[in-house]
C-alpha positions as CSV (number, residue, x, y, z in Angstrom):
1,X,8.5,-8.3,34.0
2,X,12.0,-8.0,32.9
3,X,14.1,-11.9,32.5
4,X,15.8,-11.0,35.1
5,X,13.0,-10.9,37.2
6,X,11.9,-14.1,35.5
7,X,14.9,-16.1,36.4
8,X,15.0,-14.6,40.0
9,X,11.4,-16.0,40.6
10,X,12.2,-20.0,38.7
11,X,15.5,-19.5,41.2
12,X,13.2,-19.3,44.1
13,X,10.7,-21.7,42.8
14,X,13.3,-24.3,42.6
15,X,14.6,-23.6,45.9
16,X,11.3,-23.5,47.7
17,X,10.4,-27.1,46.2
18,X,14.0,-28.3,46.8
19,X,13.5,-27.0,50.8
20,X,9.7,-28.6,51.0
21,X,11.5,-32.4,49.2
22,X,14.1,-32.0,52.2
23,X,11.5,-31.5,54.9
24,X,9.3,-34.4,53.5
25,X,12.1,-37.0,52.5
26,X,13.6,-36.1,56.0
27,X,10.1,-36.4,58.3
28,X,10.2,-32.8,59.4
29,X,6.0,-32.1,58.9
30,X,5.4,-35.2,61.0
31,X,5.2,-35.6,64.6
32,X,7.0,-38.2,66.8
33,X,4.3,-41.1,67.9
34,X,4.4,-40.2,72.4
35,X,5.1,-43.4,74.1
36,X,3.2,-42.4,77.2
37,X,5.3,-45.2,79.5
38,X,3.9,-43.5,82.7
39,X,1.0,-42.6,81.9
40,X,0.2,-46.3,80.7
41,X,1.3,-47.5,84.0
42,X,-0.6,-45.2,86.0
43,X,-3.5,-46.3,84.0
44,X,-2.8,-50.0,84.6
45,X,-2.8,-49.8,87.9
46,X,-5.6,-47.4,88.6
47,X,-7.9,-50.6,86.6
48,X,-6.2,-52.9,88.6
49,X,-7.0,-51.3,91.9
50,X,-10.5,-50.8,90.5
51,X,-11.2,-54.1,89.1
52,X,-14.2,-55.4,90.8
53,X,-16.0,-52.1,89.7
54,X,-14.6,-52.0,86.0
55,X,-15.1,-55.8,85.2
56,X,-18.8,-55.2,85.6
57,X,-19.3,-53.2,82.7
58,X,-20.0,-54.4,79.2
59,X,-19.0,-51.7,76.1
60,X,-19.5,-48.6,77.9
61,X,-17.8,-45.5,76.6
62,X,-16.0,-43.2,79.1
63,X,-14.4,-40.0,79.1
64,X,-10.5,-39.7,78.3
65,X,-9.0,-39.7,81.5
66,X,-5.3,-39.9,80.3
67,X,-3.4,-38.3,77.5
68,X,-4.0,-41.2,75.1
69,X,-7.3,-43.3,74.1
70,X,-7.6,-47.0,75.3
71,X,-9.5,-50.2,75.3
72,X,-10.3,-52.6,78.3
73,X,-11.4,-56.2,77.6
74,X,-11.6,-59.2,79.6
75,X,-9.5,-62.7,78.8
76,X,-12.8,-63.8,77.2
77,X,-12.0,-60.3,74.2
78,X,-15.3,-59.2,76.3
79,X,-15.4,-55.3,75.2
80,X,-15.5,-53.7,79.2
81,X,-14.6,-50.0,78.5
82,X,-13.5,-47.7,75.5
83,X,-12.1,-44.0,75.5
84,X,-13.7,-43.6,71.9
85,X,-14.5,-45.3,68.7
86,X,-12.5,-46.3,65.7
87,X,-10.1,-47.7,68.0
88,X,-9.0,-51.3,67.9
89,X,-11.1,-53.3,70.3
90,X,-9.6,-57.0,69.9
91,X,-6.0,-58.2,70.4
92,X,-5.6,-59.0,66.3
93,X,-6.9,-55.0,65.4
94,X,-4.6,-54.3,68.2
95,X,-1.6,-55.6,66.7
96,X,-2.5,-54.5,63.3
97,X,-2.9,-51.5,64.2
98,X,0.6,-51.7,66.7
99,X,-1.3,-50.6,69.8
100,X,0.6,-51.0,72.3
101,X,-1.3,-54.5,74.4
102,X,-0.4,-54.8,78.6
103,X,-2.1,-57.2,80.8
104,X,-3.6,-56.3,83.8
105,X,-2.9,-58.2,86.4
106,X,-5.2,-58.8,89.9
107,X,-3.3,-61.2,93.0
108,X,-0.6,-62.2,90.2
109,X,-3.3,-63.2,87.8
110,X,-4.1,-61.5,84.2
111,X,-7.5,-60.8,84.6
112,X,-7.4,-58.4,81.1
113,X,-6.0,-56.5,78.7
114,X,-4.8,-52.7,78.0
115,X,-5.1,-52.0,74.4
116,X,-3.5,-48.1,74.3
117,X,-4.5,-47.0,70.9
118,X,-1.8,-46.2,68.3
119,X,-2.5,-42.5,66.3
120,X,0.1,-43.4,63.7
121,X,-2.9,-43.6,61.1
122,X,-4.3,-40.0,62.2
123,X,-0.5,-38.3,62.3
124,X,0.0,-39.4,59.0
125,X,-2.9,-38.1,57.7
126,X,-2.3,-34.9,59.4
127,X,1.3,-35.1,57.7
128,X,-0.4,-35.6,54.4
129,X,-2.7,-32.7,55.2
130,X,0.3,-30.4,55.2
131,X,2.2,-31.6,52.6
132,X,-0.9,-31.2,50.1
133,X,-1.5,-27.8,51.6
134,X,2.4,-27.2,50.7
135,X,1.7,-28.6,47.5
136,X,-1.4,-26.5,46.7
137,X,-0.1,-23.0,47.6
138,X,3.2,-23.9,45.5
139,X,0.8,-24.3,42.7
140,X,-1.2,-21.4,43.1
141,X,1.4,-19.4,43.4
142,X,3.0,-20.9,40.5
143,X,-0.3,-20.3,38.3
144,X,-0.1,-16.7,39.4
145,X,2.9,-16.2,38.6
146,X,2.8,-18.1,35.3
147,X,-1.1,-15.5,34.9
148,X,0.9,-12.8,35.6
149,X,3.8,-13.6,33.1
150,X,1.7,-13.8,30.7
151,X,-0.5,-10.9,31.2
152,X,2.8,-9.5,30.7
153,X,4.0,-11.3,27.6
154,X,0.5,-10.4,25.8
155,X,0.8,-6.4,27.0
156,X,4.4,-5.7,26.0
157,X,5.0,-8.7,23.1
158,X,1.8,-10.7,21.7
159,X,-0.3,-7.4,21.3
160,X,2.3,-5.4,20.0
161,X,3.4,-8.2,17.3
162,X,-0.1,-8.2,16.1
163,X,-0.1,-4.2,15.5
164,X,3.3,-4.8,13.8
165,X,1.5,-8.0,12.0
166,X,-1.3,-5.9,11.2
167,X,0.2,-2.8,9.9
168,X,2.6,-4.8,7.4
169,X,-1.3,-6.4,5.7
170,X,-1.9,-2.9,5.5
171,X,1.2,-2.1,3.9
172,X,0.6,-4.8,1.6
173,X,-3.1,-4.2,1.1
174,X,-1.4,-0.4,0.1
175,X,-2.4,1.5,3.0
176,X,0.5,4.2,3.1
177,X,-1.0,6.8,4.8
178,X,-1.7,5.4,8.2
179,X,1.2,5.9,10.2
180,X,2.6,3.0,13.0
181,X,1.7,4.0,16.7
182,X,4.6,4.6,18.5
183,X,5.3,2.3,21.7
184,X,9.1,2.0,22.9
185,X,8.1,1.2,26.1
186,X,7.7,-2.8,24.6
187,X,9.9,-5.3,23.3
188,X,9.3,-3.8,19.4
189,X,9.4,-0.3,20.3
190,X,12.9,0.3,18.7
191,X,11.3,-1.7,15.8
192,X,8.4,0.7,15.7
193,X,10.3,3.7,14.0
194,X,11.6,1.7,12.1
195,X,8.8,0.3,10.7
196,X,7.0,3.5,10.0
197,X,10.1,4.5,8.1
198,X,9.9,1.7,5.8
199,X,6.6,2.4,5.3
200,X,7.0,6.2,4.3
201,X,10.1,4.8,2.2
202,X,7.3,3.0,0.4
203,X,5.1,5.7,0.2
204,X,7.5,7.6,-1.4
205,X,8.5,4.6,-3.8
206,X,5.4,4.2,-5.3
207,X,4.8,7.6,-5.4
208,X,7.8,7.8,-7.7
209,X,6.6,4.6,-9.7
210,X,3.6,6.9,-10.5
211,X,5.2,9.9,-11.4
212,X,7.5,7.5,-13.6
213,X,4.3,6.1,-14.9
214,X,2.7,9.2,-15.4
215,X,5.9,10.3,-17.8
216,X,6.1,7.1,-20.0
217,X,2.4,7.6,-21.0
218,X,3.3,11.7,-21.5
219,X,6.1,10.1,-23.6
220,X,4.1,8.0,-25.6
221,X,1.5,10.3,-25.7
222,X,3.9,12.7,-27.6
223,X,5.6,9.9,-29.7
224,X,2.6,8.9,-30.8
225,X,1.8,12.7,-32.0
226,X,4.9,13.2,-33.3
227,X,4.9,9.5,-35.5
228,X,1.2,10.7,-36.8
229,X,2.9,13.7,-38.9
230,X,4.9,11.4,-40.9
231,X,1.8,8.9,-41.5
232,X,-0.4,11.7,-42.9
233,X,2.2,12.8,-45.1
234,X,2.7,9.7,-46.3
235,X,-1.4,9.3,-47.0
236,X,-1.0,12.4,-48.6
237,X,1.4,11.4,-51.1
238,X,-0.4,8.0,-51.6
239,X,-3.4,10.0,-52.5
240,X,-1.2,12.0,-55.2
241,X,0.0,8.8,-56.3
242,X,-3.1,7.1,-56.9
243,X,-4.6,9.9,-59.2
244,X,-1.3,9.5,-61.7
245,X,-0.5,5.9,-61.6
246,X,-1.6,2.8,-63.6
247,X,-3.6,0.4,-62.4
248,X,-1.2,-2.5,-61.1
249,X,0.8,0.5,-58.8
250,X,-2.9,1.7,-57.8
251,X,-3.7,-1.5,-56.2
252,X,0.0,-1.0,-54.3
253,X,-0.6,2.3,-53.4
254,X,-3.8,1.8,-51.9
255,X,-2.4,-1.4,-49.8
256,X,0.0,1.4,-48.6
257,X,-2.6,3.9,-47.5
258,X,-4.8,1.2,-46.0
259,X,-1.7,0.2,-44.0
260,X,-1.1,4.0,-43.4
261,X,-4.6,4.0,-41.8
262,X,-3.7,0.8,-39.4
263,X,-0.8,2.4,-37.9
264,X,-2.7,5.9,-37.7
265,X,-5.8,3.8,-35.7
266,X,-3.0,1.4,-33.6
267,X,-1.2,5.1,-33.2
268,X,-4.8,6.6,-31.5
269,X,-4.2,3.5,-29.1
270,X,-1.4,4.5,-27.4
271,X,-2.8,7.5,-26.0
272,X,-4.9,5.3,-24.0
273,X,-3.1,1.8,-23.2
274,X,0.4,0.2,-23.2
275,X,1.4,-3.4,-23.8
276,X,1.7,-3.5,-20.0
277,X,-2.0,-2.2,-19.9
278,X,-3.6,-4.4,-22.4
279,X,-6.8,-4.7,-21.0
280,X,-7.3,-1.2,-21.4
281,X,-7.5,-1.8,-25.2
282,X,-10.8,-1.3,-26.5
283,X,-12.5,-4.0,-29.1
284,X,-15.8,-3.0,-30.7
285,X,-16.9,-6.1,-32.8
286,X,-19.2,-5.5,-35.6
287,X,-20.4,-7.6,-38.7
288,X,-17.4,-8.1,-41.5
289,X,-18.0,-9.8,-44.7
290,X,-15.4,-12.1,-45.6
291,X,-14.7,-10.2,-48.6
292,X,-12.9,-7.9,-46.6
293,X,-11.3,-10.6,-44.5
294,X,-9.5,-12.0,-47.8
295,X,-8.8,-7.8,-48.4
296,X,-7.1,-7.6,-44.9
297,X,-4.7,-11.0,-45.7
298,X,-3.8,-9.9,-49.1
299,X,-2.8,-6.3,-48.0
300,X,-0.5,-7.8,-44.8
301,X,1.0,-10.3,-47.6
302,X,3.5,-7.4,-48.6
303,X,5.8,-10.0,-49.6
304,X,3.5,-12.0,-51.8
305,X,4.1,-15.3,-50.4
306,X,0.3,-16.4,-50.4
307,X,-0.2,-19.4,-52.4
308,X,-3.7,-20.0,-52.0
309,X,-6.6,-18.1,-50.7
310,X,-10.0,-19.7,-50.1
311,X,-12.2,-18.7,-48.0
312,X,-15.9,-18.8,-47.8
313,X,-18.4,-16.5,-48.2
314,X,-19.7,-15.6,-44.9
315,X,-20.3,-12.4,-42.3
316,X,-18.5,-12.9,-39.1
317,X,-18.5,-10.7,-35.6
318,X,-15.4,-9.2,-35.4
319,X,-13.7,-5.9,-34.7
320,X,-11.8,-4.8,-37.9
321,X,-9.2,-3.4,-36.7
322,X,-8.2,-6.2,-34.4
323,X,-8.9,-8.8,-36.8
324,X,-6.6,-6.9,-39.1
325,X,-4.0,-7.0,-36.4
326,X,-4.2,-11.1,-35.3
327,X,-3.8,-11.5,-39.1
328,X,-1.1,-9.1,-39.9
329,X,1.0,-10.9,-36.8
330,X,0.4,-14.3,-37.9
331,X,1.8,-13.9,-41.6
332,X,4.2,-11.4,-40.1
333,X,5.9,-14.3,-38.1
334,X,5.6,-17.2,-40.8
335,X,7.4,-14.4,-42.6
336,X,9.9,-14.4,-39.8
337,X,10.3,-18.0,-38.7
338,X,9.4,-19.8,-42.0
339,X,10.0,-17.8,-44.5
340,X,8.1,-20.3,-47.3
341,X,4.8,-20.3,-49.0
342,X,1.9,-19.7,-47.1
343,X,-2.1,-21.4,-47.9
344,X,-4.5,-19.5,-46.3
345,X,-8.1,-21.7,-46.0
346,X,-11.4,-21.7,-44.5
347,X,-13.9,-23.6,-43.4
348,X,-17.4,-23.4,-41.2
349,X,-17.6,-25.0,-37.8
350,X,-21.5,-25.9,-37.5
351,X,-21.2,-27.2,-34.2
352,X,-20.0,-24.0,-32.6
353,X,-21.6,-21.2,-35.5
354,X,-17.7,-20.1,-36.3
355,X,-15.7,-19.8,-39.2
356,X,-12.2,-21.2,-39.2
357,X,-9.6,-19.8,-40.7
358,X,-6.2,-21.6,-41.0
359,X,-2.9,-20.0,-41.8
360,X,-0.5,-22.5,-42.8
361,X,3.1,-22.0,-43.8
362,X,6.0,-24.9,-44.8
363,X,8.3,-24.1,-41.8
364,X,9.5,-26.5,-39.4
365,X,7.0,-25.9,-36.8
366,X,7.2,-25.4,-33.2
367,X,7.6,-28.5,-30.2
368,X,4.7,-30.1,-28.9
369,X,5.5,-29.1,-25.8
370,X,5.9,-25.4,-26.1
371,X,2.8,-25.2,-28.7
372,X,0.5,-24.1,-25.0
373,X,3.1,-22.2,-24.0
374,X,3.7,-19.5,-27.3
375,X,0.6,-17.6,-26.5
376,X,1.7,-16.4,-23.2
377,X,3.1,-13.1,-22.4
378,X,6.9,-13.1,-23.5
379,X,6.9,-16.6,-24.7
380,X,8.7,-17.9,-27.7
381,X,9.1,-21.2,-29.0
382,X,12.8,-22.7,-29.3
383,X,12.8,-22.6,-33.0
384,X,13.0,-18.6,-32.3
385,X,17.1,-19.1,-32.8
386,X,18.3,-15.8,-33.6
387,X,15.3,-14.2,-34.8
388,X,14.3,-10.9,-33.1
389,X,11.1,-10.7,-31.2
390,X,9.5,-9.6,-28.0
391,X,7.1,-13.1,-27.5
392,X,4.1,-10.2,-27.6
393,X,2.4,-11.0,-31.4
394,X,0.7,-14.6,-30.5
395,X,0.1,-13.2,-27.1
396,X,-2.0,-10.0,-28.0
397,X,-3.8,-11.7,-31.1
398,X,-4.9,-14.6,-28.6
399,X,-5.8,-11.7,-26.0
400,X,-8.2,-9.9,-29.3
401,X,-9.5,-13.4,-30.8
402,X,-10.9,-13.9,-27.1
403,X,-12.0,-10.3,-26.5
404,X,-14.0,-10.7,-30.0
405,X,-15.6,-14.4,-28.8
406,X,-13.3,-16.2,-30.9
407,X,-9.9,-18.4,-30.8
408,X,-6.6,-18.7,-31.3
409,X,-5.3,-22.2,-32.2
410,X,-1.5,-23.1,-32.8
411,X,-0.9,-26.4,-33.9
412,X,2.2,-28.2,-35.5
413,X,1.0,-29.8,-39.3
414,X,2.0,-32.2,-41.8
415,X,3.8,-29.9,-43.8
416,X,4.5,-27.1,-41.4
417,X,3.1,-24.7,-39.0
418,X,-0.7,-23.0,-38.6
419,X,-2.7,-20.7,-36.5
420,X,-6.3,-21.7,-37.0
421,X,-8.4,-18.3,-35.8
422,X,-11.9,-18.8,-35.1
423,X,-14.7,-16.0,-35.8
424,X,-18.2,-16.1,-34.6
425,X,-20.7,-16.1,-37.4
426,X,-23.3,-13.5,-37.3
């Protein structure tokens, strides 16, 4: 059903009602009351000529005899003859009713009374009859109409906007490979083609995305080769090194191979996960002694800034090379943002079986209001100024600490700013 069509059928709606309000408002379903003057005079004196014999009955019923019904009673209201019932049978029904009341007359004298009903009441109800009927099929065929409209509405709109609603979850459930059905025969088909365009548009988007993907890890991939031949020469010469040198350059030297080793196991990494895949990096705790946790914090203070070191003897679950990561990043950015003496301390937390370490530096610290804030992904705190920095370091050591069943704590102190990193104790 085009609009057109739609407007056409309101158009003849309207006037059909507007023809059925002139025809009631003006009277037209109802018929004129008859007034009968002859026939009610013929009757009156047919009972007057018949007196004697009509006077000597008492409530009888007769046949209609003329073309309206009727009443006879006596002066005493005596009931003599009737035509049928539910017809006034008294003068004060009678004029209720507006029956139309004669005498009848015998020698000049009223001996009675004509009481010719009045069918106003049943003419009306037949006029009420019709205009219900009028009323009714207007309605039913409005309700059809309306039924019909909208059998239309849900075969060539309501069902096709649920495909179209239904195909774009799809789309964004990332189902590209089931094409749109084409309909241009309803009100979306021109949007149909469309549609499946978009959606092959997409296809071919992501497919690019992958292919893009697919090329940064082959680049990494061969970065990562490519940086490893530099890192074993540089092993290789701190092995030469370390067979000639004294004992104060040793201890340097190996801090520089152990450090070579790092970046040759955080190198093996890449091949497998990027900082935009860091759930993909793998964490193997395992029991470390403390003993080498003090080894990992003196070997990532290259720049000797350490002024005390105490931590307790103790074995804690922990994935080395992660742990040597977290801590490498935290004196890395006091480094950075602080730039002062750093105290390094521990202490047991019975409650919860872990050991705490704090590092603590003299710098001015971060805001309260950013301290939840600097361990999410990109996130640096204001005091960043100039400083470069990617807001990843807090955000993968908190990611390791919790992959090895420990934490990450930054807090503002009296003196400064610390990361407190909690270790499970075996």
């Amino acid at each position: 059903m085009k609009l057109r069509f739609l407007l056409i059928y309101i158009a003849v709606l309207i006037a059909v009602g507007a023809c059925g309000c002139y025809v009631i408002a003006n009277g037209k379903l109802s018929e004129d009351i008859p007034s009968h003057t002859i026939a009610i005079n013929r009757c009156i004196a047919r009972l007057e000529g018949s007196w004697d014999d009509v006077s000597s009955d008492k409530d009888r019923l007769i046949a209609p005899d003329e073309e309206f019904d009727y009443c006879v009673i006596d002066n005493e209201g005596a009931v003599l003859i009737y035509t049928r019932d539910n017809i006034a049978k008294n003068i004060q029904t009678a004029t209720s009713n507006y029956d139309i009341i004669r005498d009848i007359e015998v020698d000049g004298a009223a001996v009675g009374k004509l009481l010719v009903h009045n069918p106003k009441a049943e003419l009306e109800k037949e006029t009420n009859a019709k205009i219900a009927l009028f009323v009714g099929c207007l309605v039913v065929v409005t309700i059809v109409v309306f039924i019909l409209y909208y059998i239309y509405l849900k075969r060539r709109v309501i069902d096709p906007f649920y495909k179209l609603k239904n195909f774009a979850v799809r789309i964004a459930g990332g189902n590209l490979d089931t094409p749109l059905e084409m309909d241009k025969g309803n009100v979306f088909g021109p949007f149909t083609e469309s549609f499946d365009i978009m959606r092959d548009e997409l296809k071919a988007s992501r497919e690019r995305e992958e292919q893009a993907l697919k090329s940064r890890k082959e680049l990494v991939a061969q970065l990562s080769h490519d940086i490893k031949t530099p890192v074993a020469s540089i092993k290789a010469m701190t092995d030469v090194m370390s067979l000639t040198a004294d004992e104060e350059t040793k201890e340097t030297v190996s801090a520089i191979s152990s450090k070579a080793d790092q970046i040759d196991e955080l190198i093996s990494n890449l091949f497998h996960a990027t900082l935009e895949e860091l759930e993909q990096l793998e964490v193997n705790p395992e029991d470390v002694d403390s003993i080498d946790i003090v080894q990992m914090v003196r070997e990532a203070d290259y720049l000797k800034k350490i002024n005390m070191l105490d931590i307790s003897q103790a074995v804690v679950f922990a994935d080395r090379l992660r742990l040597n990561q977290v801590i490498s990043n935290i004196i890395f950015n006091s480094y950075k943002y602080a730039g002062t003496e750093i105290n390094v301390t521990g202490k047991f937390d019975s409650a919860n079986q872990m050991l705490l370490i704090e590092i603590a530096d003299k710098g001015p610290g971060v805001p309260e209001e950013e301290l939840e804030i600097i361990t999410q992904k990109f996130k640096r705190g204001s005091n960043a100024g100039g400083s470069e920095g990617s807001g990843l370091g807090l955000y993968i050591s908190d990611y390791l600490m919790k992959k090895m069943g420990g934490s990450l704590t930054p807090r503002n102190t009296v003196d400064g700013f610390a990361v407190e990193i909690g270790l499970k104790l075996s």
